[in-house]
C-alpha positions as CSV (number, residue, x, y, z in Angstrom):
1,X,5.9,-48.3,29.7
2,X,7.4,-45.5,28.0
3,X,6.1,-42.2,27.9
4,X,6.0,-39.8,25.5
5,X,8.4,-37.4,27.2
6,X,10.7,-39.9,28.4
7,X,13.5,-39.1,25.1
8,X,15.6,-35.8,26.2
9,X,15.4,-34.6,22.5
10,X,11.6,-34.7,22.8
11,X,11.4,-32.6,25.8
12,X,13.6,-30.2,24.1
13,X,11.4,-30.2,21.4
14,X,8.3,-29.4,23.5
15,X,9.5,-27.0,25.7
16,X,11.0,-24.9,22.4
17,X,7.5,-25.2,20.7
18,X,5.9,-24.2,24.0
19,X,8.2,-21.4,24.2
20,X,7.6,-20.4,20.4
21,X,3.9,-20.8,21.0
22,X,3.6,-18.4,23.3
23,X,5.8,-15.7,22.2
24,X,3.4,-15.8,18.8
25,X,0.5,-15.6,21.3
26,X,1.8,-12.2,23.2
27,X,0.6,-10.1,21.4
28,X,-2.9,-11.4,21.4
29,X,-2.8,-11.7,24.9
30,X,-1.5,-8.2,25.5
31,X,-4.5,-7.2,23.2
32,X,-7.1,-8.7,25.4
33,X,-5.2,-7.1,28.7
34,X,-5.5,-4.2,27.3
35,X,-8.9,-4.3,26.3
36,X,-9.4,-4.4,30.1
37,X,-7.1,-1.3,31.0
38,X,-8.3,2.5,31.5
39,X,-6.7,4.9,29.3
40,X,-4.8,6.1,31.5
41,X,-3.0,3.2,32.5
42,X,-2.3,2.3,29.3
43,X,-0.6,6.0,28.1
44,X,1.2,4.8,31.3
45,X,3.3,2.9,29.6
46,X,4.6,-0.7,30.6
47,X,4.5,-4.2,29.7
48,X,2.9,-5.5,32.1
49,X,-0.6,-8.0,31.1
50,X,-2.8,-7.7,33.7
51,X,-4.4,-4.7,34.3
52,X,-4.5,-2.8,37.9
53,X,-8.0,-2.3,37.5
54,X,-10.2,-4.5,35.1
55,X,-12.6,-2.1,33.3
56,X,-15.1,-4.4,31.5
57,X,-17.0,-1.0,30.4
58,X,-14.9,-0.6,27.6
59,X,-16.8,-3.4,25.5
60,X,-20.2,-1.6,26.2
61,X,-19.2,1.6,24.8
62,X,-18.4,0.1,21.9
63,X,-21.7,-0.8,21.4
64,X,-23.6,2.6,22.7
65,X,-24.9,1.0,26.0
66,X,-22.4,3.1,28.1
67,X,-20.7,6.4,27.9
68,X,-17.5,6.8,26.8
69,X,-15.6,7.7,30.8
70,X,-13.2,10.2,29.7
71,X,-16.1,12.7,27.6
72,X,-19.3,11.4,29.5
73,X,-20.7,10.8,25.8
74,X,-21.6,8.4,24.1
75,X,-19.5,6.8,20.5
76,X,-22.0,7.0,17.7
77,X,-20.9,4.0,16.2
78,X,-22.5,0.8,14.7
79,X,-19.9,-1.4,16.2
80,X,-23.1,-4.3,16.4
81,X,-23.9,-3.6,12.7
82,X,-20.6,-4.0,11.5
83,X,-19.9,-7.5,13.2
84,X,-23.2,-8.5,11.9
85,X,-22.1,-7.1,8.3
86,X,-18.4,-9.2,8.7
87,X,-20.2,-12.6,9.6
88,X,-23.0,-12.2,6.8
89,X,-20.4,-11.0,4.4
90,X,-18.1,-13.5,5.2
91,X,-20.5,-16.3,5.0
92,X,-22.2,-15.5,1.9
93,X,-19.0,-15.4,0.4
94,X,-17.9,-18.7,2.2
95,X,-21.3,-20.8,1.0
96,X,-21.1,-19.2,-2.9
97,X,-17.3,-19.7,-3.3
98,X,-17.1,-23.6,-2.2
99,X,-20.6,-23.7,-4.3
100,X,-19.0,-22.9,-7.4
101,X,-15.7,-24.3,-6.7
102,X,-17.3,-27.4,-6.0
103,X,-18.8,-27.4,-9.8
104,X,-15.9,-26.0,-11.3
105,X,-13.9,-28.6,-9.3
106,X,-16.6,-31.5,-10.9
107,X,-16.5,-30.3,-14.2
108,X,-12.7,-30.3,-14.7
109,X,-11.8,-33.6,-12.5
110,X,-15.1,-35.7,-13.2
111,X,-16.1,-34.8,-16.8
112,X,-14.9,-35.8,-19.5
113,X,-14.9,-32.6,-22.4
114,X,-12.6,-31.3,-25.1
115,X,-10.2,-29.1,-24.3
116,X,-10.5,-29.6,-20.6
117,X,-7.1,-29.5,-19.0
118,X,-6.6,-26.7,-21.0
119,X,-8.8,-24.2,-19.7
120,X,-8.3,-25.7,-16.2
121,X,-4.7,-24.2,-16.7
122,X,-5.9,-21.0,-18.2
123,X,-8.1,-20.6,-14.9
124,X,-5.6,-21.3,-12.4
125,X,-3.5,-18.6,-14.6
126,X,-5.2,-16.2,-13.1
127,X,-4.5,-17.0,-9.5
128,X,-0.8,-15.7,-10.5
129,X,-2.7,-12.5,-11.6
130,X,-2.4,-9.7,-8.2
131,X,-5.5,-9.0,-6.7
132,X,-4.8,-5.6,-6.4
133,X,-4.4,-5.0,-10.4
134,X,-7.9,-6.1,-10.4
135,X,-9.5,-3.5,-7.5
136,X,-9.6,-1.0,-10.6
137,X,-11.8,-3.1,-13.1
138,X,-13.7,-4.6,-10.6
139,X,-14.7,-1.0,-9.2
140,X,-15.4,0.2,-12.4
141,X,-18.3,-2.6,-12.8
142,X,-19.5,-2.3,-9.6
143,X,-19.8,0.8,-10.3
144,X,-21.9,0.5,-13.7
145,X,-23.8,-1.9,-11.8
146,X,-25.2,0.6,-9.0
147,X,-23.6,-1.8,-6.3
148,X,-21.7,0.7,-4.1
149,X,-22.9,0.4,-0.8
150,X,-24.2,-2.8,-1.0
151,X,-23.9,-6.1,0.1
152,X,-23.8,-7.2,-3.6
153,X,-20.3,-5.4,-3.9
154,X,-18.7,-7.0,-1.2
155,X,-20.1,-10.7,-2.2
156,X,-19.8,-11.1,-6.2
157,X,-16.4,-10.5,-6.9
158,X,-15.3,-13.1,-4.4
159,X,-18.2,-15.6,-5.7
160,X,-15.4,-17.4,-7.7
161,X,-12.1,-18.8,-6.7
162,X,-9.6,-20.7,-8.9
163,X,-7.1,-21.7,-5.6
164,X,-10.8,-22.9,-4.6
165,X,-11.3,-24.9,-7.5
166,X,-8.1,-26.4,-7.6
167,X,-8.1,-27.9,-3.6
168,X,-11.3,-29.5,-4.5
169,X,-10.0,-30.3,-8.0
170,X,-7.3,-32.3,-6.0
171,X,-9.7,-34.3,-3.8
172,X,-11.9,-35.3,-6.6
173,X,-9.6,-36.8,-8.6
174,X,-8.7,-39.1,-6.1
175,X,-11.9,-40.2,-5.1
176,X,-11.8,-43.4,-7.3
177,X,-13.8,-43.3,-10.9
178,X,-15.4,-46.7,-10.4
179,X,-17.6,-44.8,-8.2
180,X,-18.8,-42.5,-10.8
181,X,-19.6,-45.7,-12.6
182,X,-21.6,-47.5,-10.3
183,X,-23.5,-44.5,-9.9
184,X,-24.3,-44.4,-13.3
185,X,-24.9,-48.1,-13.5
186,X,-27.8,-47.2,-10.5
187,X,-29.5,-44.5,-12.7
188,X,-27.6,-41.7,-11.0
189,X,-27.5,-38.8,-13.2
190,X,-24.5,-36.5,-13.2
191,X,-26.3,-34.2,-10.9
192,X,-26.7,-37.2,-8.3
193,X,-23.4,-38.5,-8.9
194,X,-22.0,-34.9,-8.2
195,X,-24.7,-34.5,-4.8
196,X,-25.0,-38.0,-3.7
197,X,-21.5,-39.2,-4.3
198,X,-18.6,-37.1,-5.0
199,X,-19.4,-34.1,-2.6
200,X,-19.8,-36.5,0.7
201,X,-16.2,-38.0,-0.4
202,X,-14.7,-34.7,-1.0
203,X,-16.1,-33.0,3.0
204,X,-12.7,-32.6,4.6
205,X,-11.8,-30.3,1.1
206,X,-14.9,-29.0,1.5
207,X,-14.4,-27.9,4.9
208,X,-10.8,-26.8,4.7
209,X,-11.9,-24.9,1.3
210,X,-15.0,-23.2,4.1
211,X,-12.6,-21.9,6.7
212,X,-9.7,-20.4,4.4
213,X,-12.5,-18.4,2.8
214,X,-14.3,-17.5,5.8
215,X,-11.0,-16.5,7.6
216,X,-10.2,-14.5,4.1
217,X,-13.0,-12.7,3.6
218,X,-13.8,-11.9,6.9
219,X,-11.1,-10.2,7.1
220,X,-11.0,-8.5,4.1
221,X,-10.1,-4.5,4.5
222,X,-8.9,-3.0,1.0
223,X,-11.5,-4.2,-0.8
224,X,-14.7,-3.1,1.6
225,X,-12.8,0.4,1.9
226,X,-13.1,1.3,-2.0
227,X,-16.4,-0.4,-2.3
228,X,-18.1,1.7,1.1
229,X,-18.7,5.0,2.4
230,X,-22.4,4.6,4.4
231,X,-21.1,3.6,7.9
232,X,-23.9,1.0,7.8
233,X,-22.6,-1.4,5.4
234,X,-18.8,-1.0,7.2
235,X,-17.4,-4.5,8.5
236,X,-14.9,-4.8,11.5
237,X,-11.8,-4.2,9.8
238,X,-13.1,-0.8,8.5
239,X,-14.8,0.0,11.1
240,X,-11.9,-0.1,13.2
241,X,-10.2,2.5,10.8
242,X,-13.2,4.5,11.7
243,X,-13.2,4.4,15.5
244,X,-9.6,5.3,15.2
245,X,-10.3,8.4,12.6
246,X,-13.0,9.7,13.9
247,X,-12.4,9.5,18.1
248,X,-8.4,9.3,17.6
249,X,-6.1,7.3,19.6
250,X,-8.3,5.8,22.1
251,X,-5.7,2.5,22.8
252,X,-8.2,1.1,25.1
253,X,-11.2,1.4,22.9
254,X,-9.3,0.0,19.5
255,X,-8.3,-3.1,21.8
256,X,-11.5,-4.2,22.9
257,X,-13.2,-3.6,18.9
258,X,-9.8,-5.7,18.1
259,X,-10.6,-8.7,20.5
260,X,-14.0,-8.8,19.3
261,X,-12.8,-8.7,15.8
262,X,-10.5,-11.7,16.3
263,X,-12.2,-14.2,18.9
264,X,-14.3,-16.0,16.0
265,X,-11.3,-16.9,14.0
266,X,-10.0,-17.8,17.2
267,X,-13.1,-20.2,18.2
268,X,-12.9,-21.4,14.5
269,X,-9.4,-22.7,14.3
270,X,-9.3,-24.3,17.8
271,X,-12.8,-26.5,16.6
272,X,-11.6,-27.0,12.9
273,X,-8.3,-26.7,13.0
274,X,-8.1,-30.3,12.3
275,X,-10.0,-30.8,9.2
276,X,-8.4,-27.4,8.1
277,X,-4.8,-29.5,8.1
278,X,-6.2,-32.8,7.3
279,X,-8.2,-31.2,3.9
280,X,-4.8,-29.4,3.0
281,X,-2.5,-32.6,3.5
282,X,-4.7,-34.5,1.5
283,X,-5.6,-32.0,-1.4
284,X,-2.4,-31.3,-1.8
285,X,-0.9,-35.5,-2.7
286,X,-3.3,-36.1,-4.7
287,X,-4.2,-36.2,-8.0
């Protein structure tokens, strides 16, 4: 029997992704050492990992439950309220944005209307529109809204995507239309057809569509910065900039916020990672 490793060009191959794997992974790994170092070791300088001396007190100053060693005091930050504010953010965003995709995705692949493929065009237009020229309107009616400082700030603007509605687009038109039809032999109304039907057929688009948003607009930074000034709305990626401003370089502080900024996109991509490939591969050769 043969093994997989068996053809000299494979090893190669393996050994050059194993090696290009890990130098992608240093610097996430050197984040989560340092995390663990004491200040002083880390204005030390080196490149070593592993610190001398593990200091797992640096993740509860974060959160107020210990003093902060050098000044004896402790951080007045809302480092729990902020990773709470990135994961509600993040999925409110996440559930209304493959909501609305998912009927915009319907509409244009399923029904049939006048002038259809033409305003599909005229919406994916607008994904070659850059975000940033938009901040500026956007802003301005949020602010004629009264939604600075809110939650509703941070979650409407991103309640509707075209790049969204065209992945799903892409998986609905090749679920076969014979399925529509039987559907609608049975009684099913459009509704059904769309609930019942289509959107069990379209999951691994589904999913794939969930994770790129999450990911996205968890990490999201300009957008929250303009929109927020009341420390208890902040998510991670400002409040990061806020440890840093307002307690300067504190290396070993700024890691461990970092690590616990970036372990659940970590945990999501290792469980999903393979609908996340399969629902692009397959959105992407059909239709």
């Amino acid at each position: 029997m043969k093994l997989p490793f068996d053809n000299t060009s494979t090893r190669i191959r393996f050994v050059a992704l194993g090696l290009l794997g890990f130098m992608l992974a240093m610097p996430f790994i050197w984040m989560v050492g340092a995390s663990f170092k004491s200040r002083a070791e880390i204005e030390a300088g080196g490149i070593h990992i592993v610190p001398e001396e593990a200091h797992a007190e640096n993740y509860p100053v974060l959160f107020g439950e210990q003093p902060e060693p050098v000044t004896g005091e402790k951080l007045e930050l809302k480092f729990g309220r902020w990773f709470f504010n990135s994961i509600f953010i993040a999925f409110a965003n996440t559930l209304i944005q493959v909501l609305t995709s998912a009927l915009a995705a319907f509409a244009f692949a399923r029904l049939e209307w006048r002038g259809r493929d033409s305003v599909f065009l005229l919406y994916l237009a607008t994904m070659m529109i850059p975000g940033l020229t938009l901040m500026i309107p956007n802003f301005q009616v949020m602010v004629w809204l009264g939604f600075l400082n809110t939650y509703h700030g941070l979650i409407i603007p991103a309640s509707f995507s075209a790049f969204g509605t065209f992945l799903l687009r892409q998986f609905m038109l090749g679920i076969p239309k014979a399925m529509d039809e039987a559907a609608y032999i049975d009684g099913a109304s459009k509704w059904q057809t769309f609930t019942d039907v289509i959107l069990p057929l379209a999951r691994p688009g589904l999913i794939a569509l969930a994770l790129i948003t999450f990911i996205f607009q968890y990490q999201q930074f300009f957008w929250p910065l303009i929109m927020l000034n009341d420390q208890q709305f902040f998510p991670l990626p400002v409040g990061l900039l806020e440890l840093d401003s307002t307690y300067g370089q504190q290396t070993e502080l700024i890691m461990a916020a970092a690590t616990i900024t970036v372990t659940p996109l970590v945990v999501l991509f290792v469980i999903f990672q393979k609908f996340l490939v399969r629902g692009i591969q397959l959105g992407g050769v059909k239709g």
